[in-house]
N, C-alpha and C positions, 0 to 999 in steps of 0.2 A: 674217194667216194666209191662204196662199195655196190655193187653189179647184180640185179634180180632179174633172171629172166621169168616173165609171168605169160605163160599158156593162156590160150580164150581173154585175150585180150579186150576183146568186145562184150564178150559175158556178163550177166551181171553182178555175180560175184567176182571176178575177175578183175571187172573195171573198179569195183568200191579197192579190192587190194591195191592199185596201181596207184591211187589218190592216194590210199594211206602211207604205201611207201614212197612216193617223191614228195610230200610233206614231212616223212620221218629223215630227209636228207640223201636218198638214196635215187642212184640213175636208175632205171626200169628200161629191160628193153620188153617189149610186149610182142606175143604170136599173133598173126591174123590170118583166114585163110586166104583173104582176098585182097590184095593191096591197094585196089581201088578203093574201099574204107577209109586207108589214114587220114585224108585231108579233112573229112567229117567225125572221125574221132579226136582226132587233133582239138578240132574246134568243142567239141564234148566236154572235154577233159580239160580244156582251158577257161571252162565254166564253172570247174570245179574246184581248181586247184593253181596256185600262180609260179607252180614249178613244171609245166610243161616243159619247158628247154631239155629238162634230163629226163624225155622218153624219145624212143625210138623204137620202130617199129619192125618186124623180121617175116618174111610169110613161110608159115610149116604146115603140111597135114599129119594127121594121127595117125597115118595109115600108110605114108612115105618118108621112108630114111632122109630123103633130101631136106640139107637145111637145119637138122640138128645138131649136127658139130660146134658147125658156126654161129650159132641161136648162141649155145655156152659159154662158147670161147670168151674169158676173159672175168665170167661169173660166179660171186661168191656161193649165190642161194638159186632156187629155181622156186618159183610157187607153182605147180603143175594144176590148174584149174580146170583146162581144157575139158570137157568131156560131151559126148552128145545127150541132152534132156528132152525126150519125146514129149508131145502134148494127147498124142495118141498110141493106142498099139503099133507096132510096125508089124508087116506081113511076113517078117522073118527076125527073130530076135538077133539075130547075129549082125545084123542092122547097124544095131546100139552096142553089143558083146564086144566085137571084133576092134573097133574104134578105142571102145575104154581101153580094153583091156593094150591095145597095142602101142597104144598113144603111152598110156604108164609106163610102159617097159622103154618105149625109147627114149623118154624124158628122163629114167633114172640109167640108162647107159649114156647116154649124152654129159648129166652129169656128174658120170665115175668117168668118165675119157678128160673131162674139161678140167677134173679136178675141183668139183662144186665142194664146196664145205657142205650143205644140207638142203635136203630136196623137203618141201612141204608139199604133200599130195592130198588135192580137193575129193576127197571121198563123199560119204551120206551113211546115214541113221539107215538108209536102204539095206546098208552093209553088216547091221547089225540086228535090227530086229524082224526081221520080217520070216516068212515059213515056218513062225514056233505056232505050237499050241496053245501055250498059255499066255493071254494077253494081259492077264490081271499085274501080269512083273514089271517092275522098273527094269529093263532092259542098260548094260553099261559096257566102257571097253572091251571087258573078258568076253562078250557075247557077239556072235556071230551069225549073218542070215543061214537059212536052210535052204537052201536055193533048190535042192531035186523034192521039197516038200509038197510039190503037186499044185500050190497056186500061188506059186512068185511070178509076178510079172517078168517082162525084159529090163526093165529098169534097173530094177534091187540085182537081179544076176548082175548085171554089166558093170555097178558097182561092187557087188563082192567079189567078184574073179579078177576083176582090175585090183584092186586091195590088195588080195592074197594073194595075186603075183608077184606085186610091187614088193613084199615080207617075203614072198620067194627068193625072190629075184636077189634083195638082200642076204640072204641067209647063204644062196650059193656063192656069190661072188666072194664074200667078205674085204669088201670094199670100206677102205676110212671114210666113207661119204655115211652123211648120217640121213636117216630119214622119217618124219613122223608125219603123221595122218591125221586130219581135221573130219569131224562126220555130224555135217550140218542135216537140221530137220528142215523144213518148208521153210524157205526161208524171203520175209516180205522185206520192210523197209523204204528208202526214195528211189524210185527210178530216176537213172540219168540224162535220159534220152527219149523220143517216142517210142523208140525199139526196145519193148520192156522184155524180150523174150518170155519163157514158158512159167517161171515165179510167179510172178503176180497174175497169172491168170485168175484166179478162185477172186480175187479182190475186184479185178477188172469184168469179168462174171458177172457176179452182183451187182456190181455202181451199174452198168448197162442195160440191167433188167436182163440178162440170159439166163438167171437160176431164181426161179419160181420159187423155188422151198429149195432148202439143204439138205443133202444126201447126210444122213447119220454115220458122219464119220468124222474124229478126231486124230489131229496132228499139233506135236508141238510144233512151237513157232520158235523164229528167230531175228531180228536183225541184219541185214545186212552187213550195218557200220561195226557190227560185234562179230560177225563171220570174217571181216579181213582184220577187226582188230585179232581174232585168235591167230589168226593165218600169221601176223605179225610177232605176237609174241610169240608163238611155235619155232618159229623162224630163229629168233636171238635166242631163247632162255638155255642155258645148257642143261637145264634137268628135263627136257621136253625131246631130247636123242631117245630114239626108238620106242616113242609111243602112239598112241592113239588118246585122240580128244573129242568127244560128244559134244557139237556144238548146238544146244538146244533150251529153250524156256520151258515156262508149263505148257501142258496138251489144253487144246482147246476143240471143241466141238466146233462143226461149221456153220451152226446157227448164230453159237454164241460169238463168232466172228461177222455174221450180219446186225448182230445186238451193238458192236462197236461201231459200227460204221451207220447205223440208223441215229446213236448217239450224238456222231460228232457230224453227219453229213443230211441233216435232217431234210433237205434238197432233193436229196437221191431215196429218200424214204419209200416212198411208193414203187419204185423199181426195184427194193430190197429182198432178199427171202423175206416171208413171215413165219413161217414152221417148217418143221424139219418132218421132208419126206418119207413115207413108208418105205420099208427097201424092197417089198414089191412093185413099187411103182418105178422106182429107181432101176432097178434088176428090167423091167416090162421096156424103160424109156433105153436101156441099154441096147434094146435090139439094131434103134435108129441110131446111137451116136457113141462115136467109137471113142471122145473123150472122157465120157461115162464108164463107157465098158471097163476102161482101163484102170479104174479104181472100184470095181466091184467086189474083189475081193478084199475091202478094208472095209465095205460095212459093217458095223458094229463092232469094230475090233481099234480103239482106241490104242494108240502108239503111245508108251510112257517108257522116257527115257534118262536119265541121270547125269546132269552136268559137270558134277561135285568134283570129279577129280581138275577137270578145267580151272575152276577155282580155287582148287589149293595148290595147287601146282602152278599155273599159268597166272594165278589171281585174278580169274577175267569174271568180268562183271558185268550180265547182258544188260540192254533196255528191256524196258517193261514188252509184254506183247500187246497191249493198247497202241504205247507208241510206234511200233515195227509197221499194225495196223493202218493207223492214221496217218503216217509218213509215207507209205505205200500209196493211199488213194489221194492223199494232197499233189503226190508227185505227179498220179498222173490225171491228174483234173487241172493242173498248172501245162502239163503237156501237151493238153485235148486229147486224149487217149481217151478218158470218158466224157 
């Protein structure tokens, strides 16, 4: 039985990885930062999945050597998910930089010492398109964020520099460990737990009544179950060594994402956006609220980005962005989250 250790164990793309691989036959050992957690992720994960037995659990941080050696020891693959996802700006970007970025380098020396056969590292579309000028392109692998462009967030840096370390990092060592890179958009789907972390906000948002009208701004979407199934075939496929994979659906505007959910949740109607905000008012409301702020500079600048090579290569085949949608807020109105 072959050996995956998977970073951001608790995560929530993390935790959909660890279901899909101790259903595909594989032990998983899983990072957490706190080990007080296991006994309630345990029970998480055994709601999900009836091959609990072969996880285990390991405590590491991004930011300390301690505990990487031994995390590998013994592992074929590593899925390196871990990474920190603000819900607001932080007061110092290095915050969020320093963690990406340090946490990737020690996950891929960890496993060039353990002798991993292939590291799959949790990137983002952050890494790729953001800082350009022209919004009107389909944005694909060969492309990369502009990070000193004057209004990238701390996010999109912490992903590109973590990235371009990681193809660093490779390039100097020239280690037989192989490595490829997943670069998921927004990505919705079922939450596992009450603990939905910082994803399903915009869904959770709206079902609550806390977004009056939607800020004009478009993101594609994605699946969960299809962000760890890529994470999975990246993993085995041998033509999938030293690349990168756009894990993303169509762009949707964020109205047209309260238009899906007034549809199917007709309950939660009256609490829904009904039109999409000025971005003066948006920009005006950004003075008071720092989760606003933090997407300002995506109004009107619609993200369009290109799957294609995933699917010929990988053959992956997302769900709809309806379903991603309505999977998200089933889960967590089955939670009490809303």
């Amino acid at each position: 039985m072959e050996k995956v250790l998977v970073t951001g164990a608790s995560g929530f793309i993390g935790a959909h990885c660890i279901i899909k691989l101790l259903d595909k036959g594989y032990h998983v050992r899983g990072t957490v930062r706190n080990m007080e957690r296991v006994t309630q992720l345990k029970e998480m994960f055994a709601q999900h999945t009836d091959k609990v037995e072969n996880l285990s659990f390991v405590p590491l941080d991004l930011m300390s050597d301690t505990g990487w050696k031994a995390a590998a020891s013994g592992c074929t693959y590593i899925m390196h998910v871990a990474s920190p996802v603000p819900t607001t700006l932080p007061k110092d970007e290095n915050e969020i930089i320093l963690p990406a970025r340090e946490g990737t380098l020690r996950a891929l020396r960890a496993g060039t010492d353990a002798g991993v056969k292939r590291v799959v590292l949790t990137s983002s579309i952050a890494a790729v398109c953001y800082g350009h000028s022209d919004h009107s392109k389909t944005f694909t692998e060969a492309d990369w964020s502009v990070i000193d462009s004057g209004d990238v967030m701390a996010y999109p840096k912490s992903k590109t520099i973590a990235e371009q370390a990681a193809w660093q990092l490779m390039e100097e060592t020239g280690t037989d460990m192989e490595l490829v890179t997943i670069n998921p958009c927004l990505v919705f789907g079922p939450a596992l737990e009450k603990d939905i972390g910082s994803s399903l906000e915009v869904v959770k948002k709206m079902l609550k009544g806390e977004m009056p009208g939607a800020p004009k701004i478009g993101w594609p979407i994605v699946d969960v179950r299809d962000v760890a199934e890529m994470h999975l075939l990246a993993m085995t496929n041998p033509e999938a060594k030293g690349q990168r994979f756009i894990c993303a659906n169509d762009t949707m505007w964020m109205m047209d994402i309260a238009k899906v959910l007034q549809q199917h949740f007709p309950q939660y109607r009256r609490k829904l956006p009904k039109r999409t905000l000025p971005n003066w008012l948006i920009k005006a409301t950004a003075l008071f609220d720092a989760q606003i702020r933090s997407v300002l500079t995506e109004l009107d600048k619609p993200q369009h980005v290109s799957s294609q090579k995933a699917r010929d290569v990988l053959g992956w085949t997302p769900r709809s962005n309806e379903e991603a949608i309505v999977s998200a807020a089933k889960s967590m109105i089955e939670y009490k989250v809303v």
